[in-house]
C-alpha positions in Angstrom: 26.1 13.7 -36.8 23.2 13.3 -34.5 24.0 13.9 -30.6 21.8 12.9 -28.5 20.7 15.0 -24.9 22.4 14.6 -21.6 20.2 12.2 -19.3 19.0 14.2 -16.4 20.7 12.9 -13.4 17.1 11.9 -11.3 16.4 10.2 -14.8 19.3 7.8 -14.7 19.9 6.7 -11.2 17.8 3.7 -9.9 14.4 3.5 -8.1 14.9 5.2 -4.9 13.3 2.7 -3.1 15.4 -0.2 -5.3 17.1 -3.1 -3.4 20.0 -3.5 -5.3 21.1 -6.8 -2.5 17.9 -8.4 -3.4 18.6 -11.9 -4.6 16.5 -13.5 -6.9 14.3 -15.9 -5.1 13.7 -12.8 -2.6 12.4 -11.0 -5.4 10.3 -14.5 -7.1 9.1 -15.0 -3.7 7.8 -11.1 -3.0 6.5 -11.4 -5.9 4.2 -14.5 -5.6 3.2 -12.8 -2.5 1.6 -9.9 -4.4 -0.1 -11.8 -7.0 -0.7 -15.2 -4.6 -3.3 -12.7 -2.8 -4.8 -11.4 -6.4 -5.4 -15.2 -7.5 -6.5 -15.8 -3.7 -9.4 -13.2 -4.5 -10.6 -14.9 -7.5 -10.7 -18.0 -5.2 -12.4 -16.3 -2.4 -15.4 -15.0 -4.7 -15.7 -18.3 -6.7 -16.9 -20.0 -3.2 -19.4 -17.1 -3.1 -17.9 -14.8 -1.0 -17.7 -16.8 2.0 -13.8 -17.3 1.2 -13.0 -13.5 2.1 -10.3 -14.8 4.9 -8.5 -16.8 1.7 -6.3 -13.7 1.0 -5.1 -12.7 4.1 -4.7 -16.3 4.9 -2.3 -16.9 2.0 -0.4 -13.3 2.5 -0.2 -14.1 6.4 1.4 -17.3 5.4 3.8 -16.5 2.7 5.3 -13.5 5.1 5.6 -15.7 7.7 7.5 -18.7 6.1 10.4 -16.2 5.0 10.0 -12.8 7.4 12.9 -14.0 9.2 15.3 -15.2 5.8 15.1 -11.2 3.9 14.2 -8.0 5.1 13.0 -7.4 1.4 10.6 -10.5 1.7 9.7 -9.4 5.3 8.6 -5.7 3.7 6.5 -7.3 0.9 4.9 -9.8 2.7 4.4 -7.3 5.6 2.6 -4.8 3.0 0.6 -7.6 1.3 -0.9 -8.7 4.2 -2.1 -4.7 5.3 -3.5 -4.6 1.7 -5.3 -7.9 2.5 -6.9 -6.7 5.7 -7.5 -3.4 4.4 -9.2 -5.0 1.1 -11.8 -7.1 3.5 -12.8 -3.9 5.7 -13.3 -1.8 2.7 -15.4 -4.6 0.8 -17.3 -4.8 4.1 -17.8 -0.9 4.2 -18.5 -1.4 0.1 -21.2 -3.9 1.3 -22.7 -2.0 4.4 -22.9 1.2 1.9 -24.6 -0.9 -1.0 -27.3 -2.1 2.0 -27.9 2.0 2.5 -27.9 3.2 -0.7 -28.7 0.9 -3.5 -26.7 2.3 -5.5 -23.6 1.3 -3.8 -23.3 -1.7 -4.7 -22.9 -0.9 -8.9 -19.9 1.8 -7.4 -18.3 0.7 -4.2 -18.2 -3.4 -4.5 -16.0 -2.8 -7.9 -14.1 -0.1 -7.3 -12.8 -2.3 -4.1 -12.1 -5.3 -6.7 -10.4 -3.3 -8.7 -8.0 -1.8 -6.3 -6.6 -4.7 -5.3 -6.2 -6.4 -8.6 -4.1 -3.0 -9.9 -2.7 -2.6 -6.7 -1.9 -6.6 -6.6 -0.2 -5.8 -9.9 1.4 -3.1 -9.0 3.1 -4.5 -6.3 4.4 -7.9 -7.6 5.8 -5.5 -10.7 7.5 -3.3 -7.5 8.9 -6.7 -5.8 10.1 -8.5 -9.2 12.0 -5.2 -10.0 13.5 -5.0 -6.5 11.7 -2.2 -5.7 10.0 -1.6 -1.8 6.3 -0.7 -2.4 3.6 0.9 -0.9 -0.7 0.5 -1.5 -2.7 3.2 -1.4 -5.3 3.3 0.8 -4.1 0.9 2.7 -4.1 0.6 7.0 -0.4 -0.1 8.6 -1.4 -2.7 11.0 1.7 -4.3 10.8 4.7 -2.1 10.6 
């Protein structure tokens, strides 16, 4: 007969940042705030870059329509829109840098992009498991 190992107690309990009161739509609507800003971006640099406001726009919005109904929508929404902010100063530091350099344009401009797609990602996986989340590299300009 095959036994199989104890489960490490750290292993088994849940996320230590899990909201186990989250409700569904609290959870849907954290969610759509993560990834509402990641399809945001693709709308923002399909009108040529001008659009850079469209993300923070859309975060800003979505956390202020529910802040008040969940604390777990109010955290999300809260953290989205930091990323958002964060996101624009960094592309414009990614820009600024690719004026200097040259070469910073073919590093910095992507790497931003691609932080906040995985991080966009990231956190709408966070929100639809109930889970608070935190970016990285991100400013706390609302706490």
């Amino acid at each position: 007969m095959h036994e199989t190992p104890d489960i490490p107690a750290a292993l088994s309990e849940p996320h230590p940042l899990y909201d186990p009161n989250a409700e569904r739509w609290e959870r849907t609507y954290a969610m759509w705030t993560h990834l509402g800003s990641m399809i945001a971006w693709l709308l923002a640099i399909a009108s040529t870059g001008i659009g850079f406001w469209i993300p923070i726009a859309f975060a800003a919005i979505m956390w202020s329509v529910r802040k008040s109904e969940s604390p777990f929508v109010d955290d999300h929404g809260r953290e989205a829109l930091n990323f958002q902010i964060s996101l624009v100063l960094m592309g414009i530091l990614a820009v600024v840098l690719g004026v200097l350099t040259c070469v910073g344009w073919i590093v910095t401009v992507p790497a931003v992009f691609v932080l906040g797609m995985i991080g966009a990602i990231m956190g709408a996986t966070a929100a639809s498991k109930g889970q608070y989340f935190r970016y990285p590299a991100t400013f706390r300009f609302f706490n």
